[in-house]
C-alpha positions as CSV (number, residue, x, y, z in Angstrom):
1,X,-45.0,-12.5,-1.2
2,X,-45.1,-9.7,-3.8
3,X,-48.1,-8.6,-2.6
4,X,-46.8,-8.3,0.7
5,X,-43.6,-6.2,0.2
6,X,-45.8,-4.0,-2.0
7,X,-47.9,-3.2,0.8
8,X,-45.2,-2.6,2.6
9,X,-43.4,-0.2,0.3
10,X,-47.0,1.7,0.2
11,X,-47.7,1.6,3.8
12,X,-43.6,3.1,4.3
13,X,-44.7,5.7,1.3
14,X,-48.0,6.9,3.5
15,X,-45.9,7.0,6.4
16,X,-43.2,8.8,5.2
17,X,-45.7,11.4,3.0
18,X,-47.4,11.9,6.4
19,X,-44.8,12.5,8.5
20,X,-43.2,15.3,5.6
21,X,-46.2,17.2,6.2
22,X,-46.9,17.1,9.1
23,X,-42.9,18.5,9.7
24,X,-42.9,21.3,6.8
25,X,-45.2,20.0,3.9
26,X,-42.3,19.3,2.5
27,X,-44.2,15.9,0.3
28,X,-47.1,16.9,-0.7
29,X,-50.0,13.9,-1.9
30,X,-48.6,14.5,-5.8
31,X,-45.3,14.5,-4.5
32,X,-46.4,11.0,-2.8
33,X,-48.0,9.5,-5.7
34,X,-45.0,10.4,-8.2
35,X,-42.9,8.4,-5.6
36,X,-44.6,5.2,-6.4
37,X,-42.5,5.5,-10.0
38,X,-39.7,3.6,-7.8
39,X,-41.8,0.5,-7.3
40,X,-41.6,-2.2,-10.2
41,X,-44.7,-3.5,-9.2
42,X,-46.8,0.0,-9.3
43,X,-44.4,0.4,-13.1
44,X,-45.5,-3.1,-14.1
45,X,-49.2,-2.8,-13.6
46,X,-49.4,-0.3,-16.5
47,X,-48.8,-2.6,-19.9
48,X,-47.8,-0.4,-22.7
49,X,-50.7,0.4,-24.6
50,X,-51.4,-0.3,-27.8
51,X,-51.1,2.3,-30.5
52,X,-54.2,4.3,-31.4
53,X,-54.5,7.5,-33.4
54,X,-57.5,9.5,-33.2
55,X,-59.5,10.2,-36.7
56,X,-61.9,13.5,-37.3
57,X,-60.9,15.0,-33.9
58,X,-63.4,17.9,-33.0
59,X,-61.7,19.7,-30.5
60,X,-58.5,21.6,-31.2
61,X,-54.9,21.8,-29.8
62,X,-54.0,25.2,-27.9
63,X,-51.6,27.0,-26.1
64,X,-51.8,29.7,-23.5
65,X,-49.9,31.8,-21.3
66,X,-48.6,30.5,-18.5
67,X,-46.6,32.3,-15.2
68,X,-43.2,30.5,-16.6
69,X,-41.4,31.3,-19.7
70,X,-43.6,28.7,-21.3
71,X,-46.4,28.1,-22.8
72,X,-49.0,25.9,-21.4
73,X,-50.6,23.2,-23.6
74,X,-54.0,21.4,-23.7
75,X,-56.9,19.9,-26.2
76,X,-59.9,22.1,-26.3
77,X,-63.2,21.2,-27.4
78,X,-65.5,24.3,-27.5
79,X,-69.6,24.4,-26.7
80,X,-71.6,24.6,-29.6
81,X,-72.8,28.1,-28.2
82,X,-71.0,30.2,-26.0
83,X,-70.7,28.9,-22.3
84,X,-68.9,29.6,-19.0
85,X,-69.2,26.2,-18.1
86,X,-66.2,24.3,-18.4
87,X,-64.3,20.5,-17.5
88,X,-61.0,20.0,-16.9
89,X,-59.2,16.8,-18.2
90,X,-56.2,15.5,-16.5
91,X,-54.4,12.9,-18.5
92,X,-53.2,9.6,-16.4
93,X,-48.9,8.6,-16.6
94,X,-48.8,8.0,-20.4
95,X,-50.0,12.0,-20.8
96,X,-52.3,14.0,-22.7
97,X,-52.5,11.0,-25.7
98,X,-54.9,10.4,-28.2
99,X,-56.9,8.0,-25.6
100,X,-57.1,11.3,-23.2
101,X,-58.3,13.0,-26.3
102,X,-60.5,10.2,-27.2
103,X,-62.3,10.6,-23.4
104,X,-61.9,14.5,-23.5
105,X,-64.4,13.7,-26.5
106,X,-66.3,11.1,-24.6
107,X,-67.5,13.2,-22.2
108,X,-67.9,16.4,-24.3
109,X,-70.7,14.5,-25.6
110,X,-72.2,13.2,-22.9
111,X,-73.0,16.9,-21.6
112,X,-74.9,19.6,-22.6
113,X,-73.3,22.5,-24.0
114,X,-70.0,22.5,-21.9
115,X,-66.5,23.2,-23.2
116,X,-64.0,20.6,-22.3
117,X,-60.0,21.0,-21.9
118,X,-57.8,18.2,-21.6
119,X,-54.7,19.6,-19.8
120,X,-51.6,18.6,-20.7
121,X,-48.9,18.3,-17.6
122,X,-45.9,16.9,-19.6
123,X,-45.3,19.7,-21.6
124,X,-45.9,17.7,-24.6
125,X,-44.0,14.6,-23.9
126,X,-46.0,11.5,-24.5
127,X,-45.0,8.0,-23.4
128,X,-45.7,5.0,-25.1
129,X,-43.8,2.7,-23.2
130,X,-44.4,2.1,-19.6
131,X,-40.2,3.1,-18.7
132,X,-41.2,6.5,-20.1
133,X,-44.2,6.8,-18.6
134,X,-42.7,6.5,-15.0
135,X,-39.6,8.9,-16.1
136,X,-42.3,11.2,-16.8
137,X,-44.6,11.2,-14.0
138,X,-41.7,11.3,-11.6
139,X,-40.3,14.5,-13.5
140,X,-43.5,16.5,-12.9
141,X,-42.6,19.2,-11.0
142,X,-45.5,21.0,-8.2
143,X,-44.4,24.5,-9.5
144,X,-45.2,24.1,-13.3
145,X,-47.9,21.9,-12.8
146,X,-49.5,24.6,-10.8
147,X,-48.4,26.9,-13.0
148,X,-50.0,25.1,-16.1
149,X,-53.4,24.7,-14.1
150,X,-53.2,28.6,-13.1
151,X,-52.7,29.4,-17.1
152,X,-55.8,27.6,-18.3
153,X,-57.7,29.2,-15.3
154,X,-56.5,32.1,-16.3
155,X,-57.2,31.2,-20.4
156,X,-61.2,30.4,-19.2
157,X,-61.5,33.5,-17.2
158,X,-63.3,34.9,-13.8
159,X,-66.8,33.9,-14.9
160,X,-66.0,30.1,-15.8
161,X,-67.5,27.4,-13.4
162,X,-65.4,24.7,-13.5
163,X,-65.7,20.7,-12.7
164,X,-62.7,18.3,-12.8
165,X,-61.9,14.7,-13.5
166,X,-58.7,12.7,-13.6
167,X,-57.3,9.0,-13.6
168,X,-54.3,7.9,-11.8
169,X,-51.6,10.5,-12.0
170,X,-54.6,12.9,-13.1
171,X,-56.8,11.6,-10.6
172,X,-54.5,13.3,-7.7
173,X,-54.6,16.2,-9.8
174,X,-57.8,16.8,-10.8
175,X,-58.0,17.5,-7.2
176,X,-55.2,19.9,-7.2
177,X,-57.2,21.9,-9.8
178,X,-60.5,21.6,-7.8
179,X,-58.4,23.4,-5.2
180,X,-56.5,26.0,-7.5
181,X,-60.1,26.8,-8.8
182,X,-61.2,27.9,-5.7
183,X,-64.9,29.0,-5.7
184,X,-65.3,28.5,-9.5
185,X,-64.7,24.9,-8.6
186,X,-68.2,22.8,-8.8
187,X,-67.4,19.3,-8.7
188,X,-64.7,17.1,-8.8
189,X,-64.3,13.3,-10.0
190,X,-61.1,11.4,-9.1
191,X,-60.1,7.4,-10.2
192,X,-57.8,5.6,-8.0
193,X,-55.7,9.2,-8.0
194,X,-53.8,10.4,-5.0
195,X,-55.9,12.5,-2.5
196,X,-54.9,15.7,-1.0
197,X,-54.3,14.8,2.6
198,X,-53.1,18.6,4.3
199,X,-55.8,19.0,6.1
200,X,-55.1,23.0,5.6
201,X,-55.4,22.7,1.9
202,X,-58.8,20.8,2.2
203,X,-60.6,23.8,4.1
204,X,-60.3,25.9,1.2
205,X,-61.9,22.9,-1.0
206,X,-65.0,24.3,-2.2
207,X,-66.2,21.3,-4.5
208,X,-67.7,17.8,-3.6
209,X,-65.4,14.8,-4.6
210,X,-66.6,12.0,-6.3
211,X,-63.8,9.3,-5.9
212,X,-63.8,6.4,-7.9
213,X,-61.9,3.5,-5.8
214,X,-61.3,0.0,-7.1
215,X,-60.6,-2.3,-3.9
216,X,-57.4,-4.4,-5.3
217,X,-55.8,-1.4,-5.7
218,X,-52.3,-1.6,-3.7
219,X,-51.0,1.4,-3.8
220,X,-54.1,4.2,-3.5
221,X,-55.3,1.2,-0.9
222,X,-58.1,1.4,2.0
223,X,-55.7,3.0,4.3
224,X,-55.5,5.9,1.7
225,X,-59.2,5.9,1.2
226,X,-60.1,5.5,4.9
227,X,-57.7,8.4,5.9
228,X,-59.2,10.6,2.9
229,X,-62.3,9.9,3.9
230,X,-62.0,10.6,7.6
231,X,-60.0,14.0,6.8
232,X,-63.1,15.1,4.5
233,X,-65.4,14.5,7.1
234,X,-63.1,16.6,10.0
235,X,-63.3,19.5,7.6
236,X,-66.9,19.4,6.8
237,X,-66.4,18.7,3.0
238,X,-68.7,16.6,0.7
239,X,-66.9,13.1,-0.3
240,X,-68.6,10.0,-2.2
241,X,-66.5,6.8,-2.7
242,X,-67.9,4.6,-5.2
243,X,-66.1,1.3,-4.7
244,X,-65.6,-1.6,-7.3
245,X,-64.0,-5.1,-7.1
246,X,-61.3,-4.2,-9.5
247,X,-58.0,-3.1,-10.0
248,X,-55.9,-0.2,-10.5
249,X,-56.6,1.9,-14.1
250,X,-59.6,-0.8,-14.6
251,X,-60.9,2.2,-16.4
252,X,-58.3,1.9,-19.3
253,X,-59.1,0.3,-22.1
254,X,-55.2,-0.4,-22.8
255,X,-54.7,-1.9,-19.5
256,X,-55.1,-5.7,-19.4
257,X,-56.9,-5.6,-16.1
258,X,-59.8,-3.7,-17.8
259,X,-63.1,-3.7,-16.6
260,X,-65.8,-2.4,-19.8
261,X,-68.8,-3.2,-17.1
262,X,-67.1,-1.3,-14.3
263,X,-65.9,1.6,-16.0
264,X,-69.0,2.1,-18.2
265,X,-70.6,2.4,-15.1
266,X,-68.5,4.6,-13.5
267,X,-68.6,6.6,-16.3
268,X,-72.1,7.2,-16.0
269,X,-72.0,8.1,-12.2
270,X,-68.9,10.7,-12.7
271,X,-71.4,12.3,-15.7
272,X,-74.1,12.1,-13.6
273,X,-72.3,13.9,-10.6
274,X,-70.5,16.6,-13.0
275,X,-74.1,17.3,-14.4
276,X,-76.1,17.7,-10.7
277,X,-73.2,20.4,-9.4
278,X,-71.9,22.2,-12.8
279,X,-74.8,22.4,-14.8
């Protein structure tokens, strides 16, 4: 039964978010996904994760200018020789937290030579309980976030190629910054994140998406996918959905519905994509 009213609510949400757009773009697919902050189930799914502090960090925290009155913020870990090659990192609903930092690290390692900035969208609010994490989420406004993801284009400059990746919240947004990139955009991974559905937006896309889709997922479900999917395909844009038999966030170690053989795996593939179009 709780199942089923969930699906409802999503469904309702989809509708709703569809019908917005297609009126004035009024919702647009973050708008959509912040929405779900209203449904206990989508609030309970996330289990406050444990503390974890991260020792002998090797990246640095920055700021840079941003089109507001205030600064953006982010964790940058620079190439060991200069490079115009750059990934984004877009934290999930707890923010940019030691775990993002942890991953930012993660993947710095996995490539070669590539500088790696985690971006922070909360303004440097982190949440550490799940209450938090929703009040957060929801708060993100379009404007600043754009803003934020315009200042660190801005901060890597003209020349910079850029790939993206993203989980949850992030994963929705690391598709708003493929866009916001424009032509320096190279690749794009998104988990179980919101896709951009305006089907005006997506012709300016200019990178493939890689989407990472677990199937239990309720709330970024197979309608979602489906409709992403066919929407990619009317606009002639590149789209792989790797699918596992998992859960929403199974690619969170904090989360109790983790998955180490899933998300190793997709790991791999999202390096492995970032690496044949970025490098």
């Amino acid at each position: 039964m709780k199942y089923f009213f969930t699906t409802l609510f999503t469904l309702a949400l989809y509708n709703f978010s569809t019908a917005q757009r297609s009126c004035c773009d009024v919702a647009g697919s973050t708008e959509t996904f912040a929405m779900l902050t209203q449904d206990k189930n989508f609030i309970d799914t996330h289990l406050d994760p444990n503390p974890f502090t991260l020792e002998n960090k090797i990246g640095k925290d920055i700021t840079f200018k941003t089109a507001d009155v205030r600064a953006g913020h982010a964790y940058e870990i620079k190439a060991s020789t200069a490079s115009n090659k750059y990934i984004f990192v877009i934290h999930e609903w707890w923010g940019l937290n030691d775990y993002i930092k942890q991953e930012a690290e993660k993947i710095y390692k996995s490539m070669p030579n590539v500088n790696v900035i985690a971006v922070d969208l909360y303004d440097q609010k982190v949440a550490s309980v799940k209450d938090s994490a929703a009040k957060y989420m929801q708060s993100v406004k379009t404007e600043r976030a754009e803003s934020i993801i315009n200042g660190v284009l801005n901060y890597v400059g003209k020349n910079a190629t850029i790939a993206t990746i993203g989980w949850c919240f992030g994963g929705g947004w690391s598709m708003q910054a493929t866009l916001l990139a424009g032509k320096q955009s190279k690749a794009c991974v998104m988990y179980y994140g919101m896709p951009e559905e305006n089907t005006e937006k997506l012709k300016s896309l200019n990178a493939p998406i890689f989407f990472v889709w677990p199937s239990q997922d309720q709330w970024i479900n197979k309608t979602v996918v489906n409709n992403f999917e066919e929407n990619m395909k009317k606009m002639n844009k590149s789209v792989e959905v790797k699918t596992y038999n998992a859960d929403h966030a199974f690619a969170n170690p904090s989360n109790p519905k983790y998955s180490k053989a899933f998300a190793d795996e997709a790991f791999t593939l999202s390096m492995n994509f970032i690496k044949k179009n970025l490098l």
